[in-house]
C-alpha positions as CSV (number, residue, x, y, z in Angstrom):
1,X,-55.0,129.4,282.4
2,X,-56.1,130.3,279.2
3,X,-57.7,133.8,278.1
4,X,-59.7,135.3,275.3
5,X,-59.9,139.2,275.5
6,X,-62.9,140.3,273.1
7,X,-62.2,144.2,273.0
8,X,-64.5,146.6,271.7
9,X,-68.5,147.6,271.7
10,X,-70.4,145.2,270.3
11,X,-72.7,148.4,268.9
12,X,-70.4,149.5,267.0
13,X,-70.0,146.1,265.0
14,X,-73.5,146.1,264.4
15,X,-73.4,149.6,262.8
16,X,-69.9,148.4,260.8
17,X,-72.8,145.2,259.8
18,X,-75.6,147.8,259.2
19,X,-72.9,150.1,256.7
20,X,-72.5,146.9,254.6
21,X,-76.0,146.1,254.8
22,X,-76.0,142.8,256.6
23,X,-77.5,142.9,260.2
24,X,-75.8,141.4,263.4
25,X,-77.3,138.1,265.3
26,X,-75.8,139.6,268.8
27,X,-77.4,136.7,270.5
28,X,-75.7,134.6,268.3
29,X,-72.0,136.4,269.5
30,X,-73.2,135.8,273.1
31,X,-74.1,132.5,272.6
32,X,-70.3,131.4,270.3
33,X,-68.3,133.4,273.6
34,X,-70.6,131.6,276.0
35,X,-70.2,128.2,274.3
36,X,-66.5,128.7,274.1
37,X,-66.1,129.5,277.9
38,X,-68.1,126.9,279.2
39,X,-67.0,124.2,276.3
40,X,-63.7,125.0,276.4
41,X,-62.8,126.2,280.1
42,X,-61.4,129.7,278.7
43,X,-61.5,132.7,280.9
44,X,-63.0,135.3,278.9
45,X,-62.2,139.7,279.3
46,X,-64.5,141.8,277.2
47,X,-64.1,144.9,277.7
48,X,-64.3,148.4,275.7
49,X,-61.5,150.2,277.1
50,X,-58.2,151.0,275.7
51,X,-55.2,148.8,275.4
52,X,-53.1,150.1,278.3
53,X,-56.4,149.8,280.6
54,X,-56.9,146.4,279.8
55,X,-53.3,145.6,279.6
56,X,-53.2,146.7,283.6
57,X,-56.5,144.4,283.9
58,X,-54.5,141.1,282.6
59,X,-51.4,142.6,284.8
60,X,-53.6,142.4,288.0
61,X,-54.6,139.3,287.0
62,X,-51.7,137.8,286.6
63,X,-50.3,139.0,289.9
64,X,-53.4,137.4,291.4
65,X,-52.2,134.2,290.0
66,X,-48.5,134.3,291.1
67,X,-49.5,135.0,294.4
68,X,-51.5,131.8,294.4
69,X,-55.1,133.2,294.7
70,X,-56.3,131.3,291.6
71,X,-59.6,129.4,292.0
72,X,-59.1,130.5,296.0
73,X,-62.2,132.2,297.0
74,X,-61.6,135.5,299.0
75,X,-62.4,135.1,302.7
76,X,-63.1,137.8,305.4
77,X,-60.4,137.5,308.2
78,X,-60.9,134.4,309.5
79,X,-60.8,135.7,313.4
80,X,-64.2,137.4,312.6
81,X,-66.1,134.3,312.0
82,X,-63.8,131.9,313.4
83,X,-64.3,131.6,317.6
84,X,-60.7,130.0,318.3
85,X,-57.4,128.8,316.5
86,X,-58.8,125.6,316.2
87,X,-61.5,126.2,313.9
88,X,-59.4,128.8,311.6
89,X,-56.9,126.0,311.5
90,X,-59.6,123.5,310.3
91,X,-61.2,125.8,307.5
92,X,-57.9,126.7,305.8
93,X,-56.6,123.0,306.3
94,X,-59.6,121.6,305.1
95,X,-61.0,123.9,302.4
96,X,-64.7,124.4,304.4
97,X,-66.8,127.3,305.9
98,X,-66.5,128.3,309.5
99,X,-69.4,126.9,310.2
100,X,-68.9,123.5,309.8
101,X,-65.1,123.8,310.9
102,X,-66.8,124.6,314.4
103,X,-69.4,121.7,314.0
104,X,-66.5,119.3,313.4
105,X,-64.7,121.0,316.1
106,X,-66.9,120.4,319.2
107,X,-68.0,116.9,317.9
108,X,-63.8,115.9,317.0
109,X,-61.7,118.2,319.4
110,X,-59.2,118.8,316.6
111,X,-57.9,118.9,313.4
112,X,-56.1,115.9,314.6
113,X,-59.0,114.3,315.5
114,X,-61.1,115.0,312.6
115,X,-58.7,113.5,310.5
116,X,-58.1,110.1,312.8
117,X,-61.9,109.6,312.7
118,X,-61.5,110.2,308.7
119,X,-59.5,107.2,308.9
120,X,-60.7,104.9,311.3
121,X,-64.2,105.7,311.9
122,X,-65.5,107.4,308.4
123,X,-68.8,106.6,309.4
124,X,-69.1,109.2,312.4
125,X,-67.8,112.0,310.1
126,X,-70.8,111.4,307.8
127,X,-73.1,111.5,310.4
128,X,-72.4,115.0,310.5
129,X,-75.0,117.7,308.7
130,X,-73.7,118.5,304.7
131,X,-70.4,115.9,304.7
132,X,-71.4,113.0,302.0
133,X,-68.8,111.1,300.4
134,X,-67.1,113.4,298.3
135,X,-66.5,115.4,300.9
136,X,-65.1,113.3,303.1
137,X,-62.7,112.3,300.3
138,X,-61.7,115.8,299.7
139,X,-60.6,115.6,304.0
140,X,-58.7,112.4,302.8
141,X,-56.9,114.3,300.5
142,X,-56.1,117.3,302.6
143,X,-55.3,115.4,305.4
144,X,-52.7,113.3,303.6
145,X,-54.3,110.3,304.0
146,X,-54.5,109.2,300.7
């Protein structure tokens, strides 16, 4: 996971520019970090605090990382949106919203069953409201069956 931490005010380079007589394009600076992060997938820290702050930053981020939370969005407790074991069991197998764990739930039975008709009967799973193709590839995946 790659990083570039920019640290600093961005004011105070313009007045270093303005001391030397040259001026500061500050949309151009936005626009080179934003074209590096999206061209270039790089996670990007600016910040204006001191190095021991942002050291503890990139130290919680890190942590974050080990414990496996990278690109895993942060979730409520399950139980509160979840009505039974069946559907928490679906959304964290599955990757999807409680919502639609519960759709698939009443119209499959199970986990189990969501993932046989996957297999055998793709057709029924896409009849169901916001699964296209890619989605039920993604169950494929999940569910082993690839």
């Amino acid at each position: 996971m790659p990083w570039l931490l920019i640290t600093g005010k961005l004011s105070d380079v313009a007045e270093d520019f303005k001391k030397r007589k040259q001026t500061l394009n500050k949309s151009a600076v936005y626009g080179a970090v934003a074209s590096v992060m999206v061209r270039y997938a790089i996670n990007i820290l600016w910040t204006e605090q001191v190095a021991s702050e942002w050291l503890a930053e990139i130290k919680s981020i890190a942590e974050k990382v080990d414990e496996g939370k990278y690109l895993l969005p942060q979730r409520k407790s399950l139980k509160q949106f979840a009505s039974n074991r069946n559907v928490a069991s679906i959304c964290r197998t599955l990757e999807i919203n409680p919502k639609l764990a519960e759709t698939l739930n009443k119209k499959f039975g199970s986990l189990y069953g969501i993932l046989d008709a996957c297999k055998n009967h793709p057709s029924n799973i896409l009849l169901i409201d916001g699964i296209g193709m890619r989605t039920l590839q993604k169950f494929k995946e999940l569910g082993g069956l690839t």
